[in-house]
DOVEXNU-737875 format. One record per residue: residue number from 1; residue in one letter; x, y, z of N, C-alpha, C in turn. Coordinates in pm, 1 decimal. Layout:
REM DOVEXNU-737875
num_residu_n_u_n_v_n_w_ca_u_ca_v_ca_w_c_u_c_v_c_w
NUM_A_X_Y_Z_X_Y_Z_X_Y_Z
...
END
This chain:
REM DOVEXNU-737875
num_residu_n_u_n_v_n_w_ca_u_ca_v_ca_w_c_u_c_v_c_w
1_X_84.5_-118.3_0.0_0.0_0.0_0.0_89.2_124.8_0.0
2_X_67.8_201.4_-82.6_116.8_368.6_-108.3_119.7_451.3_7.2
3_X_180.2_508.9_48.6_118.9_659.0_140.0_61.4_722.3_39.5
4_X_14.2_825.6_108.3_-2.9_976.0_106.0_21.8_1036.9_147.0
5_X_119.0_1187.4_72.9_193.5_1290.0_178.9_88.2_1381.0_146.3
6_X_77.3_1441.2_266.5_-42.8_1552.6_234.9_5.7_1684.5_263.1
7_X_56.8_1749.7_67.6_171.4_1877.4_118.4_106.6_1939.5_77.2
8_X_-73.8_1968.2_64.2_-156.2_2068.5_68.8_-81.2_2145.5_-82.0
9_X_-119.4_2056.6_-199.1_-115.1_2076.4_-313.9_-232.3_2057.6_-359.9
10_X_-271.3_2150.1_-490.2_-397.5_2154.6_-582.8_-335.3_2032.8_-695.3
11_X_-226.9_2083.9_-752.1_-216.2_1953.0_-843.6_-108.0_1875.9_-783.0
12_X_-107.3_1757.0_-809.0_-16.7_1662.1_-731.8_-18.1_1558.7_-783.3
13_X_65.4_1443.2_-731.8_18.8_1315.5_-802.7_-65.1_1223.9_-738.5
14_X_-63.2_1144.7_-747.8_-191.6_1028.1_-680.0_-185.9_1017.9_-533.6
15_X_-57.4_1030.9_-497.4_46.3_979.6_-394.9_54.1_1109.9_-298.2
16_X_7.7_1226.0_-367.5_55.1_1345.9_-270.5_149.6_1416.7_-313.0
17_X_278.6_1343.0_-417.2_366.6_1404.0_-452.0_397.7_1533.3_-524.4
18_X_469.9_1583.8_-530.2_479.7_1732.6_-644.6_525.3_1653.2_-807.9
19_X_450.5_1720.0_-875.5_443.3_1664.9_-1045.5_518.1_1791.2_-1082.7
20_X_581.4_1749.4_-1179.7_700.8_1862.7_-1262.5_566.2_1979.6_-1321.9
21_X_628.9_2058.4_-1406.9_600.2_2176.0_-1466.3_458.3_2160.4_-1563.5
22_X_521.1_2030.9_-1659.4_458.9_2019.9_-1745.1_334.2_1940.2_-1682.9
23_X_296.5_1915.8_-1606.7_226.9_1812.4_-1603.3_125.0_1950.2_-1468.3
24_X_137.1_2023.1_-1480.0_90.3_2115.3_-1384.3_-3.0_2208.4_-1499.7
25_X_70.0_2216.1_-1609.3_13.3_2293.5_-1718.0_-129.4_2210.2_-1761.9
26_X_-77.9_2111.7_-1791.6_-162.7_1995.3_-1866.4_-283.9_1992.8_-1744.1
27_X_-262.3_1959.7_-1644.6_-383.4_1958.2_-1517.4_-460.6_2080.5_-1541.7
28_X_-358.9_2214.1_-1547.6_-480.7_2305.8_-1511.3_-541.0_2361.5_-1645.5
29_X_-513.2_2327.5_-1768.7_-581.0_2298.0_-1913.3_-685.9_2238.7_-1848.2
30_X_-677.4_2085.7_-1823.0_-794.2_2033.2_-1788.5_-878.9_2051.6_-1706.3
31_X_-836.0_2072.4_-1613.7_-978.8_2145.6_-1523.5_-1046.7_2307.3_-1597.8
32_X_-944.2_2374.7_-1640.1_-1035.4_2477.8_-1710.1_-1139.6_2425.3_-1816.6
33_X_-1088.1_2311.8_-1868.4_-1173.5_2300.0_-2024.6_-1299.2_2222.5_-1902.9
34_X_-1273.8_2145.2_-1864.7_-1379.3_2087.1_-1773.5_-1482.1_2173.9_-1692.4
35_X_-1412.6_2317.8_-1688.7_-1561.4_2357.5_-1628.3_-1592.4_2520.6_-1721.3
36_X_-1517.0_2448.5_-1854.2_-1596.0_2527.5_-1979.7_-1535.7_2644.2_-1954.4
37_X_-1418.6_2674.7_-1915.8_-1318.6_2855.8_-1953.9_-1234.9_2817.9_-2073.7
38_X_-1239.4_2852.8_-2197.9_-1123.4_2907.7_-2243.6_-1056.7_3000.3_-2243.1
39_X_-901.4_2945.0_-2204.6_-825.8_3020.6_-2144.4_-715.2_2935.6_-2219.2
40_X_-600.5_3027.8_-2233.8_-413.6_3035.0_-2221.8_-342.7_3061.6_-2141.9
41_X_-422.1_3041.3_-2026.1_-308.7_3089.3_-1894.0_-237.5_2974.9_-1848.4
42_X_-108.8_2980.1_-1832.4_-68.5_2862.3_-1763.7_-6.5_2850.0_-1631.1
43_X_-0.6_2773.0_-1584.9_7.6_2738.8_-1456.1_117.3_2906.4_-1371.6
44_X_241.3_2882.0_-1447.1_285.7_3043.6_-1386.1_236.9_3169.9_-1377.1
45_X_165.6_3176.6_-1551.2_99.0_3289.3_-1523.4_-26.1_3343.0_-1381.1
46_X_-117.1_3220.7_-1354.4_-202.6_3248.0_-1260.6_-113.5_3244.3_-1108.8
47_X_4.9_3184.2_-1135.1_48.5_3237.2_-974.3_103.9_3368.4_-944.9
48_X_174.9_3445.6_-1107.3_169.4_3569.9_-1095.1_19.5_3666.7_-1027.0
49_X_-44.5_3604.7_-1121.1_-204.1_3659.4_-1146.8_-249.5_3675.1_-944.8
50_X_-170.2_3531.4_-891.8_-237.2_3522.7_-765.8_-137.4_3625.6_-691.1
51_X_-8.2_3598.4_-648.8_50.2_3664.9_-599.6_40.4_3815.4_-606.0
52_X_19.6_3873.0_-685.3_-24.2_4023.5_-769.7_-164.2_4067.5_-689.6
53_X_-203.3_3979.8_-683.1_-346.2_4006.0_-644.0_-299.0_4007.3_-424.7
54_X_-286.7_3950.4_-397.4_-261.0_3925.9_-271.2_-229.9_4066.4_-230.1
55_X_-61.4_4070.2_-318.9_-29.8_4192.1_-242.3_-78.6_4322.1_-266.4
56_X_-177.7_4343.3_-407.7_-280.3_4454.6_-400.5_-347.8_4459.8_-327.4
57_X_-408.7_4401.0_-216.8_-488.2_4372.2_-115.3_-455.5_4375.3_-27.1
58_X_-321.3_4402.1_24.7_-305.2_4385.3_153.6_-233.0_4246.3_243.1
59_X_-262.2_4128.2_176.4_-252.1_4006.9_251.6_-104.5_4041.1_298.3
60_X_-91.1_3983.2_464.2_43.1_4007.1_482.9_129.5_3962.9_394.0
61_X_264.5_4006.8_366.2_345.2_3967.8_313.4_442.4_3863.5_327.5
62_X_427.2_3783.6_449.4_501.6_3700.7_531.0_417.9_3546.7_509.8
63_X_250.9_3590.7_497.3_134.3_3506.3_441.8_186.0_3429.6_306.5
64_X_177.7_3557.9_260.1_183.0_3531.6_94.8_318.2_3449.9_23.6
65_X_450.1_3456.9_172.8_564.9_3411.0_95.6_558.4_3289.6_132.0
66_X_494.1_3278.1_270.8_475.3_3094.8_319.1_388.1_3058.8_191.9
67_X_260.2_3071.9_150.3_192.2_3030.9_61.4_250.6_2978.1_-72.6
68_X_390.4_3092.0_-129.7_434.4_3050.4_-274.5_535.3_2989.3_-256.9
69_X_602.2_2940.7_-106.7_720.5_2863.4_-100.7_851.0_2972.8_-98.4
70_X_845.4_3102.2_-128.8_949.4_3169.8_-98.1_1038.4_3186.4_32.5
71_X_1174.9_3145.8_18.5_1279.1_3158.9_141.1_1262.8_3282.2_251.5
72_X_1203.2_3413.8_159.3_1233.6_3559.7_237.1_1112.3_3655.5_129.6
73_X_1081.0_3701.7_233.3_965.4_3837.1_170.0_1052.4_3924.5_36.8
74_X_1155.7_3924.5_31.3_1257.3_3963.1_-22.5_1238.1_3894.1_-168.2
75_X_1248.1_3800.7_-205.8_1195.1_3738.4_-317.5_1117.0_3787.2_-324.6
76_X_952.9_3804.5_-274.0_840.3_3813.3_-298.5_873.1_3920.3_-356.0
77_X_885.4_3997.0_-271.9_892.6_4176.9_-291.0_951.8_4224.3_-436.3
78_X_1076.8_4167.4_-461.2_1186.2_4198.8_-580.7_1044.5_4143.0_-736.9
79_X_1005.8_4013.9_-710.3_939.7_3969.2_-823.4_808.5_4003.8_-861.6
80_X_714.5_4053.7_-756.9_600.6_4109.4_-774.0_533.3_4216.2_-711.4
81_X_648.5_4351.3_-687.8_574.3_4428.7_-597.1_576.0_4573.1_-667.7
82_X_665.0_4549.6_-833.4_713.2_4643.3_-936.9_658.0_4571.3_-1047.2
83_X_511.9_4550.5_-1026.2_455.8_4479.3_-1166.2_413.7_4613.1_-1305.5
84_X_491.4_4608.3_-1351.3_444.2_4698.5_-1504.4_281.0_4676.6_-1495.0
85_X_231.9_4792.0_-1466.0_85.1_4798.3_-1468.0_39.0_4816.8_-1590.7
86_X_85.3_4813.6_-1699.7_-18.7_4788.1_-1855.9_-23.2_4612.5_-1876.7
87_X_118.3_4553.4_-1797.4_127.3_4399.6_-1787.5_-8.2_4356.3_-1728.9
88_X_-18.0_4403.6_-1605.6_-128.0_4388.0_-1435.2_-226.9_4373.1_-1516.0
89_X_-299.5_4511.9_-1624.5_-430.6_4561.6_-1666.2_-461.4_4413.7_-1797.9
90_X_-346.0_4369.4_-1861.5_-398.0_4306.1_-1953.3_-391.5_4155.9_-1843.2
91_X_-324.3_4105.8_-1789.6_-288.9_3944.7_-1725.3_-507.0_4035.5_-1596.0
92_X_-565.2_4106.4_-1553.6_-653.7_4114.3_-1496.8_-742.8_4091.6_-1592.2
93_X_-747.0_4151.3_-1734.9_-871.7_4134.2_-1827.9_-845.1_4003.6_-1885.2
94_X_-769.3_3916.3_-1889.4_-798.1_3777.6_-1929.1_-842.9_3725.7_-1844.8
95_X_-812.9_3700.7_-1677.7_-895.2_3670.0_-1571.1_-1053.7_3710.5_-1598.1
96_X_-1065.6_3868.6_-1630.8_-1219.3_3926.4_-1643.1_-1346.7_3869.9_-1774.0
97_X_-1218.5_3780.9_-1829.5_-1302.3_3755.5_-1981.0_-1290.6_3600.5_-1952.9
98_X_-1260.0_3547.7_-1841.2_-1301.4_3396.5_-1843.7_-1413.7_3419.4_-1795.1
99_X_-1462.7_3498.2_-1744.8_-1601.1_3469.8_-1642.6_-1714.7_3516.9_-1755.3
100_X_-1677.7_3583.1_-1850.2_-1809.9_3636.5_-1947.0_-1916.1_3507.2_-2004.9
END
């Protein structure tokens, strides 16, 4: 019999484990087509999309770095806290045009 590690992953493998890159893309293709979004976002883009969003809001910043696996707020900060806002406005209206 298998374990299960339970490392409080959305995609994973059967087992609990972490699945490479590609296979993260391919999952979240499928659950979008499965509940009828077409979309091109892939798996990095929506953690930009998420992270971006967090810290427009407020969520602590100490929250948000436990959440993406970052060593130091310092990462966080350097990679998403100087987002080119014509980038922000278009990566928000593809989010706004899955829901139409």
């Amino acid at each position: 019999m298998e374990l299960y590690f339970d490392n409080k992953l959305i995609f994973c493998k059967d087992n609990g484990d972490y699945i490479n890159k590609k296979q993260s893309n391919r999952r979240l293709k499928a659950a979008f087509k499965r509940a009828g979004i077409d979309s091109n976002i892939n798996y990095h883009s929506l953690r930009h999309i998420f992270i971006t969003n967090c810290i427009s809001n407020y969520i602590n910043l100490k929250t948000v770095m436990d959440w993406v696996g970052h060593a130091d707020t310092k990462t966080t900060m350097l990679i998403y806290a100087e987002i080119n806002k014509d980038k922000n406005i278009r990566e928000y209206d593809k989010i706004n045009n899955m829901f139409k």
